[in-house]
N, CA, C and O atoms as a GROMACS GRO file, in nm:
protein
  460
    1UNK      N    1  12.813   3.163  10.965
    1UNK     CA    2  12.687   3.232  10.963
    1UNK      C    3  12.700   3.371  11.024
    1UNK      O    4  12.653   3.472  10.973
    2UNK      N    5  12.778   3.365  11.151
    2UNK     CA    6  12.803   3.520  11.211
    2UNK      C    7  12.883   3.611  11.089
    2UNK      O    8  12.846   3.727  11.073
    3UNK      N    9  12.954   3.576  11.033
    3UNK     CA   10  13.029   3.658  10.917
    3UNK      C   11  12.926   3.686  10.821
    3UNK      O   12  12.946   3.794  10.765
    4UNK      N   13  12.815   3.623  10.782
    4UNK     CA   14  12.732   3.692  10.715
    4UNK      C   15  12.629   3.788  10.757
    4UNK      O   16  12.600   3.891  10.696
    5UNK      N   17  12.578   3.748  10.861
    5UNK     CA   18  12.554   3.850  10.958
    5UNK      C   19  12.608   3.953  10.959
    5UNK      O   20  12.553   4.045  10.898
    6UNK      N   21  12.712   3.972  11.015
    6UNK     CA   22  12.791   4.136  11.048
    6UNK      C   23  12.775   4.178  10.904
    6UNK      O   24  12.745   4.297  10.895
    7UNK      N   25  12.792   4.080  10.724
    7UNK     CA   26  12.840   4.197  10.627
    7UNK      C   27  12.685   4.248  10.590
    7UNK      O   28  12.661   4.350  10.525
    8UNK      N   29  12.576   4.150  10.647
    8UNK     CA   30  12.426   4.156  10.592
    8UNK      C   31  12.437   4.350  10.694
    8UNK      O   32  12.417   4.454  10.633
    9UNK      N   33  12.466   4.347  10.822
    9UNK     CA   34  12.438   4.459  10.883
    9UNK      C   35  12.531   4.552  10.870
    9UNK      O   36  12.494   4.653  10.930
   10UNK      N   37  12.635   4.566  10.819
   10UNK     CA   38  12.760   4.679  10.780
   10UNK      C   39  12.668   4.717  10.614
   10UNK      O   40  12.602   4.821  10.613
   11UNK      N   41  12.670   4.660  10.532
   11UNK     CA   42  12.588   4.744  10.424
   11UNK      C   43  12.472   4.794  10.428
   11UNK      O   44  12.420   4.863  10.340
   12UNK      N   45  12.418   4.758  10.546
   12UNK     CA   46  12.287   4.817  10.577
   12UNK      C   47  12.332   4.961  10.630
   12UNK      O   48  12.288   5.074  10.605
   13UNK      N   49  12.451   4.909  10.722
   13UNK     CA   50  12.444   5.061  10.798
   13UNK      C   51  12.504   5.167  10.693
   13UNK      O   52  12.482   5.288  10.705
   14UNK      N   53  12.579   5.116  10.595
   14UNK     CA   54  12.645   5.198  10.453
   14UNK      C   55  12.550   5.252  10.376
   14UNK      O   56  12.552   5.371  10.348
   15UNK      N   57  12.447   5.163  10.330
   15UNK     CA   58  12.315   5.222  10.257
   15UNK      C   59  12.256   5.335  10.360
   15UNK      O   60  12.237   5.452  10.326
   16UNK      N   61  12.231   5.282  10.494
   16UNK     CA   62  12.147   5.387  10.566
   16UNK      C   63  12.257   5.556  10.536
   16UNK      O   64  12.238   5.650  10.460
   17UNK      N   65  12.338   5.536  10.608
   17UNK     CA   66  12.442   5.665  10.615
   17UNK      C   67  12.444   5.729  10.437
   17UNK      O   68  12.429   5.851  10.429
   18UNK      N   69  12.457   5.670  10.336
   18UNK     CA   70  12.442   5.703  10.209
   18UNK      C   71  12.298   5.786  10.197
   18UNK      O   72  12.291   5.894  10.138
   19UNK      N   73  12.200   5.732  10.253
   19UNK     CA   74  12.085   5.769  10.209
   19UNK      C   75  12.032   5.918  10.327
   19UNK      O   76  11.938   5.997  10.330
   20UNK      N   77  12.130   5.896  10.394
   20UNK     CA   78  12.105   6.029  10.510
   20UNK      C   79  12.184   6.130  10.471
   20UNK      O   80  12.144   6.243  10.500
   21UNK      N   81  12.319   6.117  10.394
   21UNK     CA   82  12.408   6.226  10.341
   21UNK      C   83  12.346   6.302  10.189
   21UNK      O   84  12.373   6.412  10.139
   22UNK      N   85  12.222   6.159  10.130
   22UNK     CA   86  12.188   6.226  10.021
   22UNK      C   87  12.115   6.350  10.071
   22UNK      O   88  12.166   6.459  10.048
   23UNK      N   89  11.999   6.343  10.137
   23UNK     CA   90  11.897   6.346  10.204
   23UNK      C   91  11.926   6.512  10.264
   23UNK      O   92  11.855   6.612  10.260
   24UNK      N   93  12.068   6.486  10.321
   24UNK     CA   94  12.158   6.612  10.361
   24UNK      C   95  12.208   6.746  10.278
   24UNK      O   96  12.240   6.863  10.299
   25UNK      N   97  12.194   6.662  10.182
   25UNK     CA   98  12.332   6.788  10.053
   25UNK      C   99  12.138   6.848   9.986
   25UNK      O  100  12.024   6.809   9.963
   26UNK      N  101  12.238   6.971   9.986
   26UNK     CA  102  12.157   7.125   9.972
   26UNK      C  103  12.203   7.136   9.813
   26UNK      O  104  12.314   7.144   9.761
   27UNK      N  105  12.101   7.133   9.770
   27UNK     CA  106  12.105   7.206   9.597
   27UNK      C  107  12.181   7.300   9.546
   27UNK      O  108  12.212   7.367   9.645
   28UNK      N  109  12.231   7.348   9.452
   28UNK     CA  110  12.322   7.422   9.406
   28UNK      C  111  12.221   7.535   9.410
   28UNK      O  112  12.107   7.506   9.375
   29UNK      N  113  12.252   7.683   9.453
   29UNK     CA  114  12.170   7.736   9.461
   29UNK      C  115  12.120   7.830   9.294
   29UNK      O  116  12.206   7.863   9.212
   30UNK      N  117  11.971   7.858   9.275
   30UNK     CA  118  11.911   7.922   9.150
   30UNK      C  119  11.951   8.052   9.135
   30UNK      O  120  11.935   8.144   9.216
   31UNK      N  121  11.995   8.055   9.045
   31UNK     CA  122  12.018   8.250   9.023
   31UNK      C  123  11.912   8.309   8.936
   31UNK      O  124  11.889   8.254   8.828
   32UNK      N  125  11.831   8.436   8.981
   32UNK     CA  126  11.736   8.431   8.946
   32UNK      C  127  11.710   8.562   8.904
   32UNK      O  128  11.755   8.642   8.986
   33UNK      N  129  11.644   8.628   8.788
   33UNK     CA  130  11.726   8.792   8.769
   33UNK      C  131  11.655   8.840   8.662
   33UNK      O  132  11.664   8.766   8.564
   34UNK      N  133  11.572   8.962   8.643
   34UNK     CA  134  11.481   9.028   8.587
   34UNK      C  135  11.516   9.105   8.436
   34UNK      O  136  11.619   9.168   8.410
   35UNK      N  137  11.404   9.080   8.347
   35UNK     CA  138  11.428   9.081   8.202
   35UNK      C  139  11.314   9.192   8.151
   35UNK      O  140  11.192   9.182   8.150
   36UNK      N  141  11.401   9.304   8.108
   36UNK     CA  142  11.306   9.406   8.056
   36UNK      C  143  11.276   9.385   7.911
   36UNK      O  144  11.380   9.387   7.845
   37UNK      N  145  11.176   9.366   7.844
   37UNK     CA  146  11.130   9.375   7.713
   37UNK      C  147  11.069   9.473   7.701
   37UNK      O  148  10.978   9.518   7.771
   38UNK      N  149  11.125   9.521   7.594
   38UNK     CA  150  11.006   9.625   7.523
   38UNK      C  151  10.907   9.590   7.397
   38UNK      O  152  10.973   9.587   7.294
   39UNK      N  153  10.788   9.566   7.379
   39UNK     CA  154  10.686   9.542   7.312
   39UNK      C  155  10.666   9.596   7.205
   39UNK      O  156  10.672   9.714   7.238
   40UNK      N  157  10.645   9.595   7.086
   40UNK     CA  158  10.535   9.718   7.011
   40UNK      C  159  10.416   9.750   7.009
   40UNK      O  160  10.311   9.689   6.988
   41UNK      N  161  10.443   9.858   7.036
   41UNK     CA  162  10.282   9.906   7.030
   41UNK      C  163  10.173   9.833   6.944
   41UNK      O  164  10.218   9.764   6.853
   42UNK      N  165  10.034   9.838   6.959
   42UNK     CA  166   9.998   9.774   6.898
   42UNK      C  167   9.860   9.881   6.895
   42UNK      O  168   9.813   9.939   6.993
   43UNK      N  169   9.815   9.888   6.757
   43UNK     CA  170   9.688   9.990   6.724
   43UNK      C  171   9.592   9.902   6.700
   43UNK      O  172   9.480   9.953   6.707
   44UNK      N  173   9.593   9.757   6.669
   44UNK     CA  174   9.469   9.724   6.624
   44UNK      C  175   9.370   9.646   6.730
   44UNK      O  176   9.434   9.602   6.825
   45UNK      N  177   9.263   9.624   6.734
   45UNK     CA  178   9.176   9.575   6.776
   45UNK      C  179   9.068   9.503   6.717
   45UNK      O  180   9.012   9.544   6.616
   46UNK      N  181   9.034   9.392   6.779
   46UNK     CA  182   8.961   9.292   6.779
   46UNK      C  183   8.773   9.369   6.659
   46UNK      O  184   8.699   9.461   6.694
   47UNK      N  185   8.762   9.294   6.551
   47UNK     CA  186   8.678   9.366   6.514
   47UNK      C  187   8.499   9.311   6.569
   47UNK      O  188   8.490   9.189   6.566
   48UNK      N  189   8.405   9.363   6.603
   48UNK     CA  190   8.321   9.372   6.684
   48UNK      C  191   8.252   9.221   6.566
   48UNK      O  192   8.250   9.212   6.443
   49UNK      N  193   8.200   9.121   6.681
   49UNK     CA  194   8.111   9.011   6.639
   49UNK      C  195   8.122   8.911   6.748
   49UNK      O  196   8.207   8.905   6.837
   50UNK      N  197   8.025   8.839   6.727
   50UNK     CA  198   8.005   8.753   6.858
   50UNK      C  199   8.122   8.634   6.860
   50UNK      O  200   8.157   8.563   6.766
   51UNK      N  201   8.164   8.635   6.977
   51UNK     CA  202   8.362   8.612   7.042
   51UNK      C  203   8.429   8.730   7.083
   51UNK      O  204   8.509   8.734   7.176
   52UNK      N  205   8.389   8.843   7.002
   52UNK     CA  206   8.501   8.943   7.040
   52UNK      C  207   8.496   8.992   7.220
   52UNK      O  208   8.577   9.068   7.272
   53UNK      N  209   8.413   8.944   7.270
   53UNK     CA  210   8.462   9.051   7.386
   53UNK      C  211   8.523   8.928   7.478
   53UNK      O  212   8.582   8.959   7.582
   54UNK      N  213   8.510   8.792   7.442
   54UNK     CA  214   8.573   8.674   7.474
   54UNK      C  215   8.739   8.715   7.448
   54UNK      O  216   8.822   8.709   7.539
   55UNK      N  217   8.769   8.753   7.324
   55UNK     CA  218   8.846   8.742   7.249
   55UNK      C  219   8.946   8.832   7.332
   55UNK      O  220   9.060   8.800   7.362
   56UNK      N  221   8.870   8.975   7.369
   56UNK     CA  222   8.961   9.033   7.512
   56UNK      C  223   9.029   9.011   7.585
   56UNK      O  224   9.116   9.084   7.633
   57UNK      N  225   8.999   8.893   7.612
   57UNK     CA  226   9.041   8.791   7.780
   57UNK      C  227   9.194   8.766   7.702
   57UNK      O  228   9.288   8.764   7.781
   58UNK      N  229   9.229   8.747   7.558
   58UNK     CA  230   9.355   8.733   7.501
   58UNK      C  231   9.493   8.854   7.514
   58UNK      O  232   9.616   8.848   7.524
   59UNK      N  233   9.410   8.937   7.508
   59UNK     CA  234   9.499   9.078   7.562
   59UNK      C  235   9.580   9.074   7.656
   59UNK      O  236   9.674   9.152   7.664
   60UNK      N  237   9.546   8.949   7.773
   60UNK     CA  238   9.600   8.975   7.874
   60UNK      C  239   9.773   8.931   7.836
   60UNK      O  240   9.873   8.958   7.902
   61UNK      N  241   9.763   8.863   7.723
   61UNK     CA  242   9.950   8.848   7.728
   61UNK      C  243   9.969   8.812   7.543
   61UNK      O  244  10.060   8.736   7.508
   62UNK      N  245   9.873   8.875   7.438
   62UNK     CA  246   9.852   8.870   7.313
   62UNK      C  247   9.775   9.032   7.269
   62UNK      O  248   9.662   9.066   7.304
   63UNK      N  249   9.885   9.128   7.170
   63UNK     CA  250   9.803   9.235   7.152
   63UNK      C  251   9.702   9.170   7.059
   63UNK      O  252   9.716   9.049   7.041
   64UNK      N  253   9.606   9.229   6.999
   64UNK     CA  254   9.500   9.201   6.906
   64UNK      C  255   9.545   9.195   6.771
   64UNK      O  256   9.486   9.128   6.686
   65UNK      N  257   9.669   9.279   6.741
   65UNK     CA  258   9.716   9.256   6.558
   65UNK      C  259   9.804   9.125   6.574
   65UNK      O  260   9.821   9.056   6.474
   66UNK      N  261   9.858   9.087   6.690
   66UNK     CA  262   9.950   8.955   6.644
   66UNK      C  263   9.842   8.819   6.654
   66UNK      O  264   9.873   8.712   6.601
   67UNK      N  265   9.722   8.836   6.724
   67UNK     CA  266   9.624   8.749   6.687
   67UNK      C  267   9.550   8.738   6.557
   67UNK      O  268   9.485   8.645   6.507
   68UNK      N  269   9.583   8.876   6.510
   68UNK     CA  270   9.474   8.858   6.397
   68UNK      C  271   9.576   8.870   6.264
   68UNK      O  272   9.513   8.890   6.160
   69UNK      N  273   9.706   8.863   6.248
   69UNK     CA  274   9.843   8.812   6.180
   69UNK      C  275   9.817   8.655   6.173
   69UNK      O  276   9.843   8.614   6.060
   70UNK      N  277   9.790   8.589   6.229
   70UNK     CA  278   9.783   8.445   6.229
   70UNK      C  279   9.708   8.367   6.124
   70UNK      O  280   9.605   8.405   6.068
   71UNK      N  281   9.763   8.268   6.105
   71UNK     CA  282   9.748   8.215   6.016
   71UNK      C  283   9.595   8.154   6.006
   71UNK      O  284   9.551   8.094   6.104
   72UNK      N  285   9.491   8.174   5.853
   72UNK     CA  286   9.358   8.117   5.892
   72UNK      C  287   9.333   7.971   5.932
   72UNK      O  288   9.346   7.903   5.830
   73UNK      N  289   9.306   7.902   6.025
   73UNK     CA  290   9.303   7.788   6.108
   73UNK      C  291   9.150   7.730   6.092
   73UNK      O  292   9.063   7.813   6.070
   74UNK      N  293   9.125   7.637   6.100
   74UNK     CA  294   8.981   7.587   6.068
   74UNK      C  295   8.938   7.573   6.239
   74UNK      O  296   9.020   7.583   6.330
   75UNK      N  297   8.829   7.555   6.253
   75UNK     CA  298   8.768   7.606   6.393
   75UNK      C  299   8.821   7.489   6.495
   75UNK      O  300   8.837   7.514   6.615
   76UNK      N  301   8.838   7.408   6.461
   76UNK     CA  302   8.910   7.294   6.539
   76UNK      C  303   9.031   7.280   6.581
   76UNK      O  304   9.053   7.210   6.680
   77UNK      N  305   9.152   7.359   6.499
   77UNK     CA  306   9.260   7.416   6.514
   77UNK      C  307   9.278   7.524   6.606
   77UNK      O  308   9.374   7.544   6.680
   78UNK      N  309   9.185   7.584   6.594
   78UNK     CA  310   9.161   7.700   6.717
   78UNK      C  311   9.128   7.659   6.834
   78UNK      O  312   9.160   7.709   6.942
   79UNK      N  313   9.066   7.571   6.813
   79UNK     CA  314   8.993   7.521   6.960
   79UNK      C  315   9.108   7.420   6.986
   79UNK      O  316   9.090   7.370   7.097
   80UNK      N  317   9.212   7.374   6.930
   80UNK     CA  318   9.317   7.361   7.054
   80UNK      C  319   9.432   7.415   7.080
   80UNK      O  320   9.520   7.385   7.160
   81UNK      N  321   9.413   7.541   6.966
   81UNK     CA  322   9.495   7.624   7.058
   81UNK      C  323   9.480   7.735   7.188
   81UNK      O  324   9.568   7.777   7.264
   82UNK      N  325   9.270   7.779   7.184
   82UNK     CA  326   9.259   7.778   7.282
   82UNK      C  327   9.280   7.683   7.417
   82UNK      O  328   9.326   7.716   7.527
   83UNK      N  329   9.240   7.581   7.380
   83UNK     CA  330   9.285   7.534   7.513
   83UNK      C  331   9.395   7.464   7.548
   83UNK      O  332   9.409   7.406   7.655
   84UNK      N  333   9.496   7.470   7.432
   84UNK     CA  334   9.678   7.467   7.474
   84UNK      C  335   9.692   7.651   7.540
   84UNK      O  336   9.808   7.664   7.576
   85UNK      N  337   9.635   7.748   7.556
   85UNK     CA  338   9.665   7.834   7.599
   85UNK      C  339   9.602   7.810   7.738
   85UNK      O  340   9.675   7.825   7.837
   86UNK      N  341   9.448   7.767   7.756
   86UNK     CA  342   9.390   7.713   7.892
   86UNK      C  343   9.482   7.646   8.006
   86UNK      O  344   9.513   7.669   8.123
   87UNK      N  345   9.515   7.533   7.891
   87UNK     CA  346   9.588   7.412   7.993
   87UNK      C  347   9.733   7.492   8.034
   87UNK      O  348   9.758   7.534   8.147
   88UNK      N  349   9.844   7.505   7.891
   88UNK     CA  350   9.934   7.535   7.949
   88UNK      C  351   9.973   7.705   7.998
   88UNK      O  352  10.091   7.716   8.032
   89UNK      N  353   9.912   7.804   8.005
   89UNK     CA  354   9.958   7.905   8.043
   89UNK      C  355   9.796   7.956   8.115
   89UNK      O  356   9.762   8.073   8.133
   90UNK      N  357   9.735   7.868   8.138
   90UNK     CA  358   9.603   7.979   8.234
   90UNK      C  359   9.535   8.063   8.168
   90UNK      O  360   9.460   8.143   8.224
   91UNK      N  361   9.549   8.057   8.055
   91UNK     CA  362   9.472   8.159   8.010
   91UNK      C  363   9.291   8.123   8.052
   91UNK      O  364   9.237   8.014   8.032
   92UNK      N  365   9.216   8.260   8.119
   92UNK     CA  366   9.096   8.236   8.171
   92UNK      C  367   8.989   8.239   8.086
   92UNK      O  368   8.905   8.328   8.097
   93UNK      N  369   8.978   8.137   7.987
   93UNK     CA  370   8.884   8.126   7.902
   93UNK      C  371   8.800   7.990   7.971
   93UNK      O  372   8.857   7.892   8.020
   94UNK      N  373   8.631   8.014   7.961
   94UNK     CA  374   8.588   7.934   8.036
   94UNK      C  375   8.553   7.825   7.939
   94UNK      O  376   8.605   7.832   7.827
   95UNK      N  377   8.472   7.725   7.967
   95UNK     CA  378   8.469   7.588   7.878
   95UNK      C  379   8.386   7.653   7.805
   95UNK      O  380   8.406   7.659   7.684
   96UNK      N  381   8.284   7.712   7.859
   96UNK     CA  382   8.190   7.779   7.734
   96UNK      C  383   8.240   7.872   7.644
   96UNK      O  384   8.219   7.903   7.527
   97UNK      N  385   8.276   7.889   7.691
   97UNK     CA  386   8.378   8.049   7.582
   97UNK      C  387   8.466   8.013   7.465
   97UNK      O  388   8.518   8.082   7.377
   98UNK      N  389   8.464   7.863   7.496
   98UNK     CA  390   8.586   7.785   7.384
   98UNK      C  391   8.538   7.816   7.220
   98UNK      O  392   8.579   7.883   7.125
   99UNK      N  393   8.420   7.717   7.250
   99UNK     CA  394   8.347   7.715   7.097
   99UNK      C  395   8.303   7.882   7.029
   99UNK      O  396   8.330   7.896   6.910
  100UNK      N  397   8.262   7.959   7.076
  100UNK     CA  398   8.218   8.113   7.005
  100UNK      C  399   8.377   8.199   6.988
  100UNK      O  400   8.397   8.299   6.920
  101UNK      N  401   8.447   8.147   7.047
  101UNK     CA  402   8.593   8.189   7.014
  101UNK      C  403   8.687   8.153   6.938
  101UNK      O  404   8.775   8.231   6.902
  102UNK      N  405   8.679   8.008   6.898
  102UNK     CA  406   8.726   7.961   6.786
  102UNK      C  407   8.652   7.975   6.696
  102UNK      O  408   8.711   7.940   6.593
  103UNK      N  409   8.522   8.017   6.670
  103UNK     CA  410   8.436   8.028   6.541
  103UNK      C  411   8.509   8.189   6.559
  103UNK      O  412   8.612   8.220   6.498
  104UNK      N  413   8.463   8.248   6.619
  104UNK     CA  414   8.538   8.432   6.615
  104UNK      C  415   8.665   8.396   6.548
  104UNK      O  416   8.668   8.430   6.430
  105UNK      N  417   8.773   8.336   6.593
  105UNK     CA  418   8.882   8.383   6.539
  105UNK      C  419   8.901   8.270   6.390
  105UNK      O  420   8.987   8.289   6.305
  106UNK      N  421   8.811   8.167   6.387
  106UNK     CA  422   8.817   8.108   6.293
  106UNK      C  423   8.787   8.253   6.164
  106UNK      O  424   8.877   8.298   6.093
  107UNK      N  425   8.668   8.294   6.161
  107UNK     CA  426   8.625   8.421   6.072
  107UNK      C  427   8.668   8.511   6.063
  107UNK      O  428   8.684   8.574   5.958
  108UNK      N  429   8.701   8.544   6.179
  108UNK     CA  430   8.830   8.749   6.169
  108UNK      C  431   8.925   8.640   6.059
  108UNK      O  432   8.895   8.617   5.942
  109UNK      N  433   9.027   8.590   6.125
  109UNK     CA  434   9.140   8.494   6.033
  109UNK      C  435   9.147   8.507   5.890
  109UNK      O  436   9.223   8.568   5.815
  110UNK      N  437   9.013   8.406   5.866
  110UNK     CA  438   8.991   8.391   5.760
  110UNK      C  439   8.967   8.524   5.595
  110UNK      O  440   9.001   8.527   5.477
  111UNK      N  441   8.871   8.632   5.716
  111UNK     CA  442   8.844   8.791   5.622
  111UNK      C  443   9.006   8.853   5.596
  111UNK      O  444   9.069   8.890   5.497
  112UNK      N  445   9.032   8.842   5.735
  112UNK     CA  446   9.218   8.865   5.732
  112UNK      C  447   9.332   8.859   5.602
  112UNK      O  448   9.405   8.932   5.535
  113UNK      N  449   9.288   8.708   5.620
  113UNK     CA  450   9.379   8.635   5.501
  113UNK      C  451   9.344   8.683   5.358
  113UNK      O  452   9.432   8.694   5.271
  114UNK      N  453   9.171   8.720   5.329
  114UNK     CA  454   9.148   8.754   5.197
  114UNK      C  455   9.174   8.848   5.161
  114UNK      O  456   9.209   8.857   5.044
  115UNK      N  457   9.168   8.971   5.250
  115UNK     CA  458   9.204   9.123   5.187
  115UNK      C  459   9.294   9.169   5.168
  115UNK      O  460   9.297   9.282   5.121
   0.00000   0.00000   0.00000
């Protein structure tokens, strides 16, 4: 019984010391290092109707011609890609702002696509 004893408390003390050396070791360190892009200019703008000044709040990391390049989307399609832009990148569109913004870009889109 004492022989099981001592091996019950030697792997204990092996697990403990294992779990204190993990516990110990320092991460490989991140290298971390700055990326210049250059953009194109962009001339167009959002055409005036109710969403558009919603539609602004997109500027902050979308010029207005590569939004309105996009493909025409039915208003439900929009509305989750507004709020795949909400959820995953912050974009500050409020819950109310969802619906008059997917009808906006549902319609710019759509005039877009016809002319």
């Amino acid at each position: 019984m004492n022989a099981l004893i001592i091996r019950t408390y030697l792997l204990g003390s092996l697990l403990a010391g294992a779990s204190v050396s993990a516990q110990q070791a320092k991460p490989p360190p991140i290298a971390i290092h700055s990326v210049n892009v250059d953009l194109p200019a962009s001339t167009a703008s959002f055409p005036p109707g109710i969403g558009s000044d919603v539609a602004g709040k997109c500027l902050i990391c979308h010029s207005a011609g590569m939004v309105l390049r996009q493909p025409p989307l039915s208003q439900d399609q929009w509305k989750a890609v507004i709020n795949k832009m909400r959820s995953a990148y912050g974009a500050p569109i409020l819950d109310t702002e969802v619906e008059p913004l997917a009808a906006y870009f549902t319609e710019v889109t759509k005039q877009r696509a016809s002319q």
